[in-house]
PDB file of N, CA, C and O in Angstrom:
ATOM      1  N   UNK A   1       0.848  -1.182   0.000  1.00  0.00           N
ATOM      2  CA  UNK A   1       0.000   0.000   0.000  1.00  0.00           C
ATOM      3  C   UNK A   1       0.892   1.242   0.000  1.00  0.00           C
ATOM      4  O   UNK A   1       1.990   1.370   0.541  1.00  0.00           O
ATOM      5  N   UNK A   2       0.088   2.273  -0.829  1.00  0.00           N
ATOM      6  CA  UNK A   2       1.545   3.574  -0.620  1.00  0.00           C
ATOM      7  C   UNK A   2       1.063   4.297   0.430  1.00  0.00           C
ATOM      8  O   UNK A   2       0.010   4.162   1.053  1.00  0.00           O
ATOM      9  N   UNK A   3       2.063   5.179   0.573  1.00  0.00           N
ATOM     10  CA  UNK A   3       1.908   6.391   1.891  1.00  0.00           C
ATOM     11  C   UNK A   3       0.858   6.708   1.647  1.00  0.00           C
ATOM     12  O   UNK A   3       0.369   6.636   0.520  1.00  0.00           O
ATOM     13  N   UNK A   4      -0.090   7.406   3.318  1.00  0.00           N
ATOM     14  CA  UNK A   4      -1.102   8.367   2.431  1.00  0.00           C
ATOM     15  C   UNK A   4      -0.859   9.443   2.158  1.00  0.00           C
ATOM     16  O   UNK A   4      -1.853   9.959   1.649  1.00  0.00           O
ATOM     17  N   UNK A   5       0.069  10.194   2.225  1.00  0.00           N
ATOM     18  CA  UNK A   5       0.637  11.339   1.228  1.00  0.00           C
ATOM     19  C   UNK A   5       0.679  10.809   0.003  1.00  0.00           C
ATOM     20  O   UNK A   5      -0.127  11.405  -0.713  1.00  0.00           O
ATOM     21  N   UNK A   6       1.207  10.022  -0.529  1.00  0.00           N
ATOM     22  CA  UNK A   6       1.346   9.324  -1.904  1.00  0.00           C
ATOM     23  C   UNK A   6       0.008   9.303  -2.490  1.00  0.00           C
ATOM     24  O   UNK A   6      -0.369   9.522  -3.641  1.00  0.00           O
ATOM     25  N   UNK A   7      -0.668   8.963  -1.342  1.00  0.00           N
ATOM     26  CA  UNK A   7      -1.955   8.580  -2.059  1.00  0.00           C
ATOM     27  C   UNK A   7      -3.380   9.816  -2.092  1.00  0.00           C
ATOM     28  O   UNK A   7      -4.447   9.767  -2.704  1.00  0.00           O
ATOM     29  N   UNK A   8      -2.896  10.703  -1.295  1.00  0.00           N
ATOM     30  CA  UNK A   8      -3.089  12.327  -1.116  1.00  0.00           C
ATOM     31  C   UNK A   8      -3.060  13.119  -2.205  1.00  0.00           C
ATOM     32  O   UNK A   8      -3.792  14.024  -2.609  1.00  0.00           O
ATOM     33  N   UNK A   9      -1.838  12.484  -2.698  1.00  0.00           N
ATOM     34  CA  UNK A   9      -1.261  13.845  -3.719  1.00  0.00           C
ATOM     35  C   UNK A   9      -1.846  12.786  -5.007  1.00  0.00           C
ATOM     36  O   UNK A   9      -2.185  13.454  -5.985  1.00  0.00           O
ATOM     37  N   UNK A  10      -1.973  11.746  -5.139  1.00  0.00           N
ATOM     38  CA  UNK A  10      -2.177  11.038  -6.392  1.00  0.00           C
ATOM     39  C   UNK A  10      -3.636  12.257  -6.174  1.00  0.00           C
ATOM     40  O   UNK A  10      -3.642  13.477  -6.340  1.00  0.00           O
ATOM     41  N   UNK A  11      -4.366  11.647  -5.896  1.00  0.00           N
ATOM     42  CA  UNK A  11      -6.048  11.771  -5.751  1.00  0.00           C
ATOM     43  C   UNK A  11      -6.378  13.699  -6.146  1.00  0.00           C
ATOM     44  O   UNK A  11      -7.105  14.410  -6.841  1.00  0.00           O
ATOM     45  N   UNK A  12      -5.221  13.791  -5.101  1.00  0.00           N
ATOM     46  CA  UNK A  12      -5.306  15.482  -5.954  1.00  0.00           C
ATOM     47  C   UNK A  12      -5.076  15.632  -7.216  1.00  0.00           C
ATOM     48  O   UNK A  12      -6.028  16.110  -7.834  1.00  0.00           O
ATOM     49  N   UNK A  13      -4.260  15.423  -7.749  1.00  0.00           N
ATOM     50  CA  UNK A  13      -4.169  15.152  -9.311  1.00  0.00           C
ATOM     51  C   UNK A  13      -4.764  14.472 -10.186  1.00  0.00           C
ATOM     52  O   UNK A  13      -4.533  14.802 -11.349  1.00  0.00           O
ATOM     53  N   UNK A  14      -5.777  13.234  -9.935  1.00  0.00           N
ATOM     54  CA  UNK A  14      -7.051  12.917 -10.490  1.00  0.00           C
ATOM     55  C   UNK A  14      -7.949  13.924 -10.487  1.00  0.00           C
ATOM     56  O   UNK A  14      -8.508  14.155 -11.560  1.00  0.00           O
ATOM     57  N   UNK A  15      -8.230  14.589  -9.533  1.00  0.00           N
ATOM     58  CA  UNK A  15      -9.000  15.304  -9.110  1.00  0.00           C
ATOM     59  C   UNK A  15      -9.049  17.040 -10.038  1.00  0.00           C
ATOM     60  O   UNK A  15      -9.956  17.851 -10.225  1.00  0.00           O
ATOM     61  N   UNK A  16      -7.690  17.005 -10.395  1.00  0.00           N
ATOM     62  CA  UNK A  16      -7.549  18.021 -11.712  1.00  0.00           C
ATOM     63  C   UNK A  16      -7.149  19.497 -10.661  1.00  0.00           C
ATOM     64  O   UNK A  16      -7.206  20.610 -11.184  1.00  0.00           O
ATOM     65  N   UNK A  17      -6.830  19.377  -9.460  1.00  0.00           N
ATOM     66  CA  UNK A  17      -7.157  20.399  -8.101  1.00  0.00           C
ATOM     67  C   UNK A  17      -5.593  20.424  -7.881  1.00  0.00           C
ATOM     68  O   UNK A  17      -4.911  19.410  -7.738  1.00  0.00           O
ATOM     69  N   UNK A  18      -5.077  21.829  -7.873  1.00  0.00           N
ATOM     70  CA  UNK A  18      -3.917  21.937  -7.237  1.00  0.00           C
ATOM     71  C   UNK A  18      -3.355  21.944  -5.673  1.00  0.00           C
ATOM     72  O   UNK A  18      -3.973  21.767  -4.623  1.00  0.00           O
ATOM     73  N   UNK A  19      -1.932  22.217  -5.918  1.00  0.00           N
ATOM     74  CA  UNK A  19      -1.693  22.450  -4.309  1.00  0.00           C
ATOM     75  C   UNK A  19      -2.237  23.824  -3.607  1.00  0.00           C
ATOM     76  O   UNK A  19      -2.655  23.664  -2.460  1.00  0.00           O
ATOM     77  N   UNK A  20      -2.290  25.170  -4.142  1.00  0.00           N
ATOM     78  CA  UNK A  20      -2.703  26.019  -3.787  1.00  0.00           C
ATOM     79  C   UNK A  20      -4.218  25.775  -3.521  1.00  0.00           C
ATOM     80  O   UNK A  20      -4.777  26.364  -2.596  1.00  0.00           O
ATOM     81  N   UNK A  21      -4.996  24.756  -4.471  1.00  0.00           N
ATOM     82  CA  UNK A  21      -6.608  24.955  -3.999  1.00  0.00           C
ATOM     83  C   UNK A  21      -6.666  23.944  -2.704  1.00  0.00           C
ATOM     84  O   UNK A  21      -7.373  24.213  -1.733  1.00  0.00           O
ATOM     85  N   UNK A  22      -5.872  22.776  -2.776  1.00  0.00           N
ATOM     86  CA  UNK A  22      -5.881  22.234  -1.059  1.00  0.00           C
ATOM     87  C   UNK A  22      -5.648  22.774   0.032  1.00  0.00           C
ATOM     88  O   UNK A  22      -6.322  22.609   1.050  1.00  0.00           O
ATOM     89  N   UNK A  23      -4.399  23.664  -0.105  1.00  0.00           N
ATOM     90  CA  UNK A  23      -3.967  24.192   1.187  1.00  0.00           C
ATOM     91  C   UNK A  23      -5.435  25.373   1.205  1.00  0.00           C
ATOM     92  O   UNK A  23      -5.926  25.034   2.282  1.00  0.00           O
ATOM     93  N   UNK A  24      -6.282  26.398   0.714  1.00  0.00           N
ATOM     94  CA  UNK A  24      -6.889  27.216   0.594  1.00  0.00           C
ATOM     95  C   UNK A  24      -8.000  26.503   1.706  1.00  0.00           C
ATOM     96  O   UNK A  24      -8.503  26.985   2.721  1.00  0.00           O
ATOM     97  N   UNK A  25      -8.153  25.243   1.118  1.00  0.00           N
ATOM     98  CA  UNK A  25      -9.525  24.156   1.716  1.00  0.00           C
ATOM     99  C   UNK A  25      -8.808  24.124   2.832  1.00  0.00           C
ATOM    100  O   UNK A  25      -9.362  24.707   3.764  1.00  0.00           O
ATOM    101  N   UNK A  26      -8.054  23.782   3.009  1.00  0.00           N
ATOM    102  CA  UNK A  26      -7.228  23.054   4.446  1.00  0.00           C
ATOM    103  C   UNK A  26      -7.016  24.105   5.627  1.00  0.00           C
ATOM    104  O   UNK A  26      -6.770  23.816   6.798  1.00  0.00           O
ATOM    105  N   UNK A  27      -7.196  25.704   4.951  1.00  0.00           N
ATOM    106  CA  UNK A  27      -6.684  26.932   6.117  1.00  0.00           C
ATOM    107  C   UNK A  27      -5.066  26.810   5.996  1.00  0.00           C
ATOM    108  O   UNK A  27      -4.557  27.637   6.752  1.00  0.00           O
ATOM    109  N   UNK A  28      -4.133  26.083   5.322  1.00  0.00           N
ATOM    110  CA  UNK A  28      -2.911  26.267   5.946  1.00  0.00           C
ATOM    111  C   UNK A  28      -2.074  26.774   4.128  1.00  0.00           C
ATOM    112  O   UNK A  28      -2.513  27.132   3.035  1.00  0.00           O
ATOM    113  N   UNK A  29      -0.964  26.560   4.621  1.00  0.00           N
ATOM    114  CA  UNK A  29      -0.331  27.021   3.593  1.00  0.00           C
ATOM    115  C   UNK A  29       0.224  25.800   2.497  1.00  0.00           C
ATOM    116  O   UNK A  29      -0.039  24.609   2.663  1.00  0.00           O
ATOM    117  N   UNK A  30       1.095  26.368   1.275  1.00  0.00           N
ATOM    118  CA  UNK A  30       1.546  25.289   0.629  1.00  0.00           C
ATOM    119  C   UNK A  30       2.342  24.313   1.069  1.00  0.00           C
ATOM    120  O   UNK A  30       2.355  23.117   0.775  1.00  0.00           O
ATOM    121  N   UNK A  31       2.910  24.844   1.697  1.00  0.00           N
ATOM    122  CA  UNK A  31       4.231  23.860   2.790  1.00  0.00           C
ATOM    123  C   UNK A  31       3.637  23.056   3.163  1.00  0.00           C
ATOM    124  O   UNK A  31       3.798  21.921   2.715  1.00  0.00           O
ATOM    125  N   UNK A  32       2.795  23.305   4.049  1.00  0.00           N
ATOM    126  CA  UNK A  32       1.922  22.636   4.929  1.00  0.00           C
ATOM    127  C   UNK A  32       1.577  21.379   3.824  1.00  0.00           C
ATOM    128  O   UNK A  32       2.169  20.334   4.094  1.00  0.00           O
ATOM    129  N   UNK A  33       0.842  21.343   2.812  1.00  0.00           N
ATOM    130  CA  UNK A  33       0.584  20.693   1.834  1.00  0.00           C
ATOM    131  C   UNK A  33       1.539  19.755   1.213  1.00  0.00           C
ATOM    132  O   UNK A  33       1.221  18.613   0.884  1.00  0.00           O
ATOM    133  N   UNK A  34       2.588  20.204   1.075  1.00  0.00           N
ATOM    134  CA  UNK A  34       3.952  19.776   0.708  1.00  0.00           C
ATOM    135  C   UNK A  34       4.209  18.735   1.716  1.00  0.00           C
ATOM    136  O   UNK A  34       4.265  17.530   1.471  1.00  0.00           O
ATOM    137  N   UNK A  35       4.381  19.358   3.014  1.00  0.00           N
ATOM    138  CA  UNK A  35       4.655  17.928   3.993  1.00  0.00           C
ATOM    139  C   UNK A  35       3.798  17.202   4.262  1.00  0.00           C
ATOM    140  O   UNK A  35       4.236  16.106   4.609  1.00  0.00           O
ATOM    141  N   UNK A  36       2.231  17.315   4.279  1.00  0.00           N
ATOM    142  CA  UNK A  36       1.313  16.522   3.852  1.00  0.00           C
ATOM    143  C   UNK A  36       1.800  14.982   3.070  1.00  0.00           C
ATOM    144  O   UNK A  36       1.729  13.880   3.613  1.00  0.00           O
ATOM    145  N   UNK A  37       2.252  15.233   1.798  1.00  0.00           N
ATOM    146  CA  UNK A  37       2.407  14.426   1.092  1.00  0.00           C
ATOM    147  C   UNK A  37       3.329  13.510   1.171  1.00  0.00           C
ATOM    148  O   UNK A  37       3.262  12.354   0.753  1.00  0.00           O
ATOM    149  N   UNK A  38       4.721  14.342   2.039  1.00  0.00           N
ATOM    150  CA  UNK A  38       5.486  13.416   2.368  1.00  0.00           C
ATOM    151  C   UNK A  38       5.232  12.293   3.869  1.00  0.00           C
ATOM    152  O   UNK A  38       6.064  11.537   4.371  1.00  0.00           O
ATOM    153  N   UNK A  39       3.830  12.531   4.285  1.00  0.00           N
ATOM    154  CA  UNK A  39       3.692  11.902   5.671  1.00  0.00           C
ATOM    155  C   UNK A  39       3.720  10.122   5.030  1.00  0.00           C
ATOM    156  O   UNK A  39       3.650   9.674   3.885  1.00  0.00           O
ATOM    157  N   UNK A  40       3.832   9.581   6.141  1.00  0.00           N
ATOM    158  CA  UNK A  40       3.381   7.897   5.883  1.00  0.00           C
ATOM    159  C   UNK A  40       2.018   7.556   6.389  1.00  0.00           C
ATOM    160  O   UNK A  40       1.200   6.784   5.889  1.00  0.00           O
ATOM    161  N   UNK A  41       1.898   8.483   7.787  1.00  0.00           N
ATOM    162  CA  UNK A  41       0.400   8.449   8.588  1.00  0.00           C
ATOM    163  C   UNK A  41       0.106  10.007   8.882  1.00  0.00           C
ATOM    164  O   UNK A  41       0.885  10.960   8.890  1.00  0.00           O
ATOM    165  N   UNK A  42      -1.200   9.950   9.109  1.00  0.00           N
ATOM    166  CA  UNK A  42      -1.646  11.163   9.598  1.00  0.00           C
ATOM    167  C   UNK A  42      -2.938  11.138  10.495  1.00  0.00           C
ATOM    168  O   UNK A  42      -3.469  10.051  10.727  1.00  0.00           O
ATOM    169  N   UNK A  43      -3.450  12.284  10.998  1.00  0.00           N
ATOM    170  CA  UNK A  43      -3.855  12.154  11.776  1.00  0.00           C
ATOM    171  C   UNK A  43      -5.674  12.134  11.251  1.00  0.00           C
ATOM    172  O   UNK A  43      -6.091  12.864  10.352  1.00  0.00           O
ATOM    173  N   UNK A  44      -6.447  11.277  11.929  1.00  0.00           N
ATOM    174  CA  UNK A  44      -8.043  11.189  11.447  1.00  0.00           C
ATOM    175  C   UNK A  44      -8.823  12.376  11.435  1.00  0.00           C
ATOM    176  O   UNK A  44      -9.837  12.399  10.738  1.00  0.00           O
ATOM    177  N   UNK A  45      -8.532  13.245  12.026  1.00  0.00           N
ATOM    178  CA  UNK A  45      -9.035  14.021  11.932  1.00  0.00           C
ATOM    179  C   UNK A  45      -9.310  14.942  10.635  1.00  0.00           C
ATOM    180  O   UNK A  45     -10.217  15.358   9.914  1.00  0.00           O
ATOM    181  N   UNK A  46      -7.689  14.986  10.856  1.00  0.00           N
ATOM    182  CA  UNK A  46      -7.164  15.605   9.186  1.00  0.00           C
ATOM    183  C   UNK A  46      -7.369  15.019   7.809  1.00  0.00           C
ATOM    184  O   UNK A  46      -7.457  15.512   6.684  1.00  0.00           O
ATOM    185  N   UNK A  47      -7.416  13.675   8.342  1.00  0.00           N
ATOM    186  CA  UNK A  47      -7.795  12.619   7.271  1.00  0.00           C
ATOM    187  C   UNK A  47      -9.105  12.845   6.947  1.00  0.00           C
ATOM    188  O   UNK A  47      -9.489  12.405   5.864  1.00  0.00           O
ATOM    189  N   UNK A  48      -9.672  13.279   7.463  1.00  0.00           N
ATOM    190  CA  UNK A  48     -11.764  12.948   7.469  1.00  0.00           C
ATOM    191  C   UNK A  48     -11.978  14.246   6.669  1.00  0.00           C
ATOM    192  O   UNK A  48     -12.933  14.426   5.913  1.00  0.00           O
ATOM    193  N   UNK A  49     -10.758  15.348   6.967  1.00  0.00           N
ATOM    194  CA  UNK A  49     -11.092  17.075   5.836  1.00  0.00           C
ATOM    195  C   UNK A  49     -10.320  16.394   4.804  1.00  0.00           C
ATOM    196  O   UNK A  49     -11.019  16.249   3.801  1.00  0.00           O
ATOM    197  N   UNK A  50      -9.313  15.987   4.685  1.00  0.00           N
ATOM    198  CA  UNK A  50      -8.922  16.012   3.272  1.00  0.00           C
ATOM    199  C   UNK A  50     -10.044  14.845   2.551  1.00  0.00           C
ATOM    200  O   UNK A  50     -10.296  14.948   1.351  1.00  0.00           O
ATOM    201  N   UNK A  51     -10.405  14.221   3.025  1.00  0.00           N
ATOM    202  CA  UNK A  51     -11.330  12.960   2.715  1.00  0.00           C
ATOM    203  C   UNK A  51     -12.621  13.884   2.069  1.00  0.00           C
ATOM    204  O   UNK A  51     -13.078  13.726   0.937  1.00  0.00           O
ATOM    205  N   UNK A  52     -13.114  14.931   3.119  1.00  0.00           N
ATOM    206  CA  UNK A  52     -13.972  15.635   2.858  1.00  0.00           C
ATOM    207  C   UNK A  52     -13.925  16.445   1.216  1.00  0.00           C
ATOM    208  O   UNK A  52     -14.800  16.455   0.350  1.00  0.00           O
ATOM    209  N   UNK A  53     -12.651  17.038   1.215  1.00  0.00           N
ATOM    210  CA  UNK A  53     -12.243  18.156   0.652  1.00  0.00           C
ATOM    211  C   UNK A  53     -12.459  17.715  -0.945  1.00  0.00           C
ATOM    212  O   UNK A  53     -13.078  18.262  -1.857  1.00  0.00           O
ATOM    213  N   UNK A  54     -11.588  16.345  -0.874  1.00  0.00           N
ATOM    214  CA  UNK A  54     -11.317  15.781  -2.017  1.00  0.00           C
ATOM    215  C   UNK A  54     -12.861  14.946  -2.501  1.00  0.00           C
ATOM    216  O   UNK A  54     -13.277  15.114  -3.648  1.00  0.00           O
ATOM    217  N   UNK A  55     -13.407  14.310  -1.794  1.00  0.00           N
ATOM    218  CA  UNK A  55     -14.020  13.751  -2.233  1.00  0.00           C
ATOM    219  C   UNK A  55     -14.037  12.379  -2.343  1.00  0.00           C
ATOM    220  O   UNK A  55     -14.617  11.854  -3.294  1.00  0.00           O
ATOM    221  N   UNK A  56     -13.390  11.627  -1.365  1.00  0.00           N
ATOM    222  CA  UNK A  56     -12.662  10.639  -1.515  1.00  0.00           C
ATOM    223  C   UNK A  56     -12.387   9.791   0.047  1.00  0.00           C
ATOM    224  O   UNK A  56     -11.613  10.184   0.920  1.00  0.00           O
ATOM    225  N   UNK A  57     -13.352   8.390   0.114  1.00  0.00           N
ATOM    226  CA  UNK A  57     -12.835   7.925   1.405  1.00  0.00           C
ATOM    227  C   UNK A  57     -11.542   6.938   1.637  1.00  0.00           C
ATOM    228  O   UNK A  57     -11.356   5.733   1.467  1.00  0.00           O
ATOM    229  N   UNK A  58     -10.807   7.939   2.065  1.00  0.00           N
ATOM    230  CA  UNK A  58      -8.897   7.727   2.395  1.00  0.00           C
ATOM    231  C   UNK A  58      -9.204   6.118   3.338  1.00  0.00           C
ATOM    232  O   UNK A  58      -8.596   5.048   3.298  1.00  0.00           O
ATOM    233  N   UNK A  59      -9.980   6.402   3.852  1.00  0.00           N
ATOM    234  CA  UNK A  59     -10.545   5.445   5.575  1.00  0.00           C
ATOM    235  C   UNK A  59     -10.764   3.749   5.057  1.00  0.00           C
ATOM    236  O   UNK A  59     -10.459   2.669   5.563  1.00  0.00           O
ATOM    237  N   UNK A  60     -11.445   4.155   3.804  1.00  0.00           N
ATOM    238  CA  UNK A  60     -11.831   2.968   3.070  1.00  0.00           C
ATOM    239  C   UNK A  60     -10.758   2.099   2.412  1.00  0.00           C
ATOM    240  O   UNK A  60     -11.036   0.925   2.168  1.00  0.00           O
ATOM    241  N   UNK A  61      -9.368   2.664   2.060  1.00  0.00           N
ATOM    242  CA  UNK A  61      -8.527   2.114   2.096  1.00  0.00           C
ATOM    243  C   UNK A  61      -7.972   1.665   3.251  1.00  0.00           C
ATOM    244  O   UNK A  61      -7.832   0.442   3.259  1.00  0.00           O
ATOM    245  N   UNK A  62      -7.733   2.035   3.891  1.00  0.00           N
ATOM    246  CA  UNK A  62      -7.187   1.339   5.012  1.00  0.00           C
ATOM    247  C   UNK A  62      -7.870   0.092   5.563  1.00  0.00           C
ATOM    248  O   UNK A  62      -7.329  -0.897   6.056  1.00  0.00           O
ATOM    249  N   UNK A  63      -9.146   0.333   5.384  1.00  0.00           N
ATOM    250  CA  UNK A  63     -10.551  -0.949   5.613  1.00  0.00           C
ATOM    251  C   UNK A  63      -9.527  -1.992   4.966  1.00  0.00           C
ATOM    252  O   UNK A  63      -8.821  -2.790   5.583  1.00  0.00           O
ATOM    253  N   UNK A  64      -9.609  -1.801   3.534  1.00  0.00           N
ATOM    254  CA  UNK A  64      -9.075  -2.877   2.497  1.00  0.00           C
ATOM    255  C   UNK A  64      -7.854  -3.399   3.211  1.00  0.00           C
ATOM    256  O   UNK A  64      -7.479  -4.473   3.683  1.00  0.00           O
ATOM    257  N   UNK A  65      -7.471  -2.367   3.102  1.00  0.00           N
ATOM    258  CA  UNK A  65      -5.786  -3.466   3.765  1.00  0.00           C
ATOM    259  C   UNK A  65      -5.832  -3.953   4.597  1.00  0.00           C
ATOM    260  O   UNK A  65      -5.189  -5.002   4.558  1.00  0.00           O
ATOM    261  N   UNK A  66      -6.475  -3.693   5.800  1.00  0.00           N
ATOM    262  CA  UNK A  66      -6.928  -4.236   7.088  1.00  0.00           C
ATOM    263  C   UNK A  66      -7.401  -5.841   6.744  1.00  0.00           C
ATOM    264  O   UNK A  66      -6.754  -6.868   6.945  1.00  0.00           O
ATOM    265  N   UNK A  67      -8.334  -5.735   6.341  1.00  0.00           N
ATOM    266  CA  UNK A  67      -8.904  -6.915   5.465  1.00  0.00           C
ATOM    267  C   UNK A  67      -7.396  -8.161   5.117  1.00  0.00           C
ATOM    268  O   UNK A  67      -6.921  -9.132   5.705  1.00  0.00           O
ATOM    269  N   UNK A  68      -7.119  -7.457   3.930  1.00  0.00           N
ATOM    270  CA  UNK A  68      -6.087  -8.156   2.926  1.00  0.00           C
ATOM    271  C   UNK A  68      -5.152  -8.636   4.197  1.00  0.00           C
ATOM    272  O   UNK A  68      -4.598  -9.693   3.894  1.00  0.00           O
ATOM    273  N   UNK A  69      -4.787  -8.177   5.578  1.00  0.00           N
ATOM    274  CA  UNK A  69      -3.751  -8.454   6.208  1.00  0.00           C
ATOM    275  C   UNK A  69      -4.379  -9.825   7.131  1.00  0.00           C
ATOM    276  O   UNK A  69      -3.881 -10.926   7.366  1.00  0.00           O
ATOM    277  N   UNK A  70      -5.458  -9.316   7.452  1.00  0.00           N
ATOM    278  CA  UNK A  70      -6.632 -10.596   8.010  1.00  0.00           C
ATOM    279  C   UNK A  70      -6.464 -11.804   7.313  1.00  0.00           C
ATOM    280  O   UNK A  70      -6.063 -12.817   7.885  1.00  0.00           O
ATOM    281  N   UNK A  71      -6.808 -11.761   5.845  1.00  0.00           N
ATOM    282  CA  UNK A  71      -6.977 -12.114   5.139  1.00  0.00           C
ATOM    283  C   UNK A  71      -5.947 -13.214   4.818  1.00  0.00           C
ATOM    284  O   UNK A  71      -6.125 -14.410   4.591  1.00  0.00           O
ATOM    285  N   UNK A  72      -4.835 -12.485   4.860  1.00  0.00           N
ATOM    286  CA  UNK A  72      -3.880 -13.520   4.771  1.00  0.00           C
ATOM    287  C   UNK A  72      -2.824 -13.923   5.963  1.00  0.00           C
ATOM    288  O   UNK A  72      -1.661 -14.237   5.712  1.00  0.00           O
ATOM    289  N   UNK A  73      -3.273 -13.884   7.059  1.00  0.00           N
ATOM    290  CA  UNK A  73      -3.010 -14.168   8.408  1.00  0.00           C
ATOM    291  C   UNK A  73      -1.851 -13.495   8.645  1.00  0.00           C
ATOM    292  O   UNK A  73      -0.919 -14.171   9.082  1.00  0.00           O
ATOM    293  N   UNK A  74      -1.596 -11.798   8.384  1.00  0.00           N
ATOM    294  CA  UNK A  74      -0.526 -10.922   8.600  1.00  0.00           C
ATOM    295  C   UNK A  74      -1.008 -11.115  10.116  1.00  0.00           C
ATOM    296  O   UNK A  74      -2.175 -11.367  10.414  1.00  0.00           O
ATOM    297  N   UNK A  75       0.107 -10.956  11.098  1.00  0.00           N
ATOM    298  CA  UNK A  75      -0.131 -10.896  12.732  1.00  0.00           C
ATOM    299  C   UNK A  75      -0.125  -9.502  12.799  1.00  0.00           C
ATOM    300  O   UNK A  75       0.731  -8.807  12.250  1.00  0.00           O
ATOM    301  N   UNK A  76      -1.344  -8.946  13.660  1.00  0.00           N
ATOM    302  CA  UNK A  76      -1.811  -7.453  14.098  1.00  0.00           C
ATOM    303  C   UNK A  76      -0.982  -6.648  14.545  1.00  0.00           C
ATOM    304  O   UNK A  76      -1.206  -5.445  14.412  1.00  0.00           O
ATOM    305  N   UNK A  77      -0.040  -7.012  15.065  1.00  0.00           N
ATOM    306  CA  UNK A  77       1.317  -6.455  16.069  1.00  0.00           C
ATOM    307  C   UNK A  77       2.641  -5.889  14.780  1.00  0.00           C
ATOM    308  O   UNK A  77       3.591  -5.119  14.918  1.00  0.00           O
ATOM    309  N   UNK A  78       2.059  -6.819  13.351  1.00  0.00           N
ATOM    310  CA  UNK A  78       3.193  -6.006  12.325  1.00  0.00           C
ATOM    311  C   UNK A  78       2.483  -5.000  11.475  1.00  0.00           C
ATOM    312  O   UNK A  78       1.304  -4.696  11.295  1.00  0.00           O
ATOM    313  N   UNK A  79       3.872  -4.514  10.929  1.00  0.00           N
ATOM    314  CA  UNK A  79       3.424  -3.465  10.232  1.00  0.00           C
ATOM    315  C   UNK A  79       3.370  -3.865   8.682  1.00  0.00           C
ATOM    316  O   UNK A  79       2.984  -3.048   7.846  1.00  0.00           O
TER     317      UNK A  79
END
């Protein structure tokens, strides 16, 4: 699975939406946006506006993998 920055910044760019119109949605600046993308995790909260923003449930991936790790008897304790 990629970062969700990776998967942040993909979705913004499907989405046809720059970095200036996220950070605008978000209250913060481009930077801010910038390190966004480089995160691996972030926080739900933040996850649930950009989820919002974009249009897009981030959450629902994680479902999946959750699953897929079940799924194939990954032990809960790894990453």
């Amino acid at each position: 699975m990629l970062e969700i920055g990776d998967l942040i910044r993909q979705k913004l760019k499907e989405r046809k939406r720059t970095i200036v119109w996220l950070a605008e949605n978000l209250s913060c600046s481009r930077t801010n946006v910038y390190k966004i993308f480089d995160k691996r995790s972030i926080d739900t909260d933040y996850l649930l506006r950009i989820s919002d923003i974009l249009d897009y449930d981030f959450f629902e991936l994680y479902s999946k993998e959750l699953k897929k790790r079940k799924d194939n008897g990954v032990d809960k304790d790894l990453k």
